[in-house]
N, C-alpha and C positions, 0 to 999 in steps of 0.2 A: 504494500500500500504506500503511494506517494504522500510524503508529508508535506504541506504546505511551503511556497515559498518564502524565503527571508529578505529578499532583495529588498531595498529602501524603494525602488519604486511599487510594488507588490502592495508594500504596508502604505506609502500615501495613496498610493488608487484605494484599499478596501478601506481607507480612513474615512477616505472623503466618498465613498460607495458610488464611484465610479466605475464604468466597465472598461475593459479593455479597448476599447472602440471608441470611448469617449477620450480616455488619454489619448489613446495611438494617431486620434486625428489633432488633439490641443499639439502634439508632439511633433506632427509632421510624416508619421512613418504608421507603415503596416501592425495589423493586430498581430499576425505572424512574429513580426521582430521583435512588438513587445512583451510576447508572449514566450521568446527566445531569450532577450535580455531578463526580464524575469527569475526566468529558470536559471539565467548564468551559464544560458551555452551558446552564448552571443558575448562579444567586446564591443557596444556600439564604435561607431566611427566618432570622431572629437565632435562634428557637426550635431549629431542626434543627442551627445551628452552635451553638448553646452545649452541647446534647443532645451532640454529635457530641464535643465537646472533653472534654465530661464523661467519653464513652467510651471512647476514644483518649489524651486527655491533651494531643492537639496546641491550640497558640492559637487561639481562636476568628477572629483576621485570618489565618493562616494556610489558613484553613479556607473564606475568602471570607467570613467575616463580617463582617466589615472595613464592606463594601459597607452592611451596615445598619446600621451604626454611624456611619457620616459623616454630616454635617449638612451640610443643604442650604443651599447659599450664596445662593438665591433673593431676590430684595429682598422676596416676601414673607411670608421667613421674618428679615429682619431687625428688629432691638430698632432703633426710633427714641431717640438719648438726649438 
């Protein structure tokens, strides 16, 4: 049996007794993706998470934006100095 989601978006939609469909369009994006981020088998793209914070008000890292914010530690993304 699936236990309920934990995601910060999950809990401000069932706070505020929104459907999925009601976010997914304030949001810009399919009930699909937010029904994927949700679950956390999605990393939105930085555009959906800052869209998303804008609507909600939660942080954009809280939100998995996080993930396209970090810099990639690759050597070849390193500054030779």
């Amino acid at each position: 049996m699936d236990s309920a989601p934990y995601h910060p978006l999950y809990q401000y939609r069932k706070e505020r007794r929104l459907t999925r469909q009601q976010l997914a369009h304030q949001i810009g994006c399919s009930t699909r993706t937010l029904a994927r981020w949700e679950k956390g088998h999605y990393c939105p793209r930085l555009s959906f998470a800052v869209r998303a914070s804008q609507v909600t008000g939660l942080a954009v890292d809280t939100l998995g934006g996080a993930a396209a914010l970090s810099v990639d530690p690759s050597p070849a993304h390193a500054q030779i100095a």
